[in-house]
N, C-alpha and C positions, 0 to 999 in steps of 0.2 A: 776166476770164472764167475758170472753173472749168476744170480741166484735164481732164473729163472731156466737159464739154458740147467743148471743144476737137479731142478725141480722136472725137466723136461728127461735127464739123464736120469733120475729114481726112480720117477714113477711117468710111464708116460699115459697110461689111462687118465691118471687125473689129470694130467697136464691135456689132451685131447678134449676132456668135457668141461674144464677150466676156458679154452678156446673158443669154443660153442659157445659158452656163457659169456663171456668177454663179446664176441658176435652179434647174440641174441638180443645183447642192454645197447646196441649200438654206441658203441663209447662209452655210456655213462659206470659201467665196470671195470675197476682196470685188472689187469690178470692176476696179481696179489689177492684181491679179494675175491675172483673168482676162482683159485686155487681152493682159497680155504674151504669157500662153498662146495665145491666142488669134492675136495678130501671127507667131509663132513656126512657124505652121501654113502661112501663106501668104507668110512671107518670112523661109525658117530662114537665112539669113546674118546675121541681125539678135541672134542670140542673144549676141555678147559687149556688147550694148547693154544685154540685157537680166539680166545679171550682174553689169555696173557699177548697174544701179537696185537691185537687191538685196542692197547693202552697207549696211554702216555708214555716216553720212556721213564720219567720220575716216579712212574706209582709200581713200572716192573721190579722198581729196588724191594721193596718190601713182600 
């Protein structure tokens, strides 16, 4: 299963305003990052989750 149809199965509020936002940037968003943003809005504790997804994969080792 596709990790977005996944994201769309967990949570679908944020996956709804993840879509708006992907809309809004007319392309220039693509739904990954506008997930994050989007999660971010309704459960901002979650932000060093989402710092660890926007590394390199080499610096996640550590």
């Amino acid at each position: 299963m596709r990790l977005s149809l996944t994201r769309w199965l967990l949570s679908p509020a944020t996956s709804w305003r993840a879509r708006k936002l992907v809309a809004a940037s007319k392309g220039r968003l693509d739904f990954d990052a506008a997930w994050r943003r989007a999660r971010l809005v309704s459960c901002p504790d979650e932000l060093p989750y989402q710092r660890y997804g926007h590394r390199a994969p080499d610096e996640r080792e550590t």
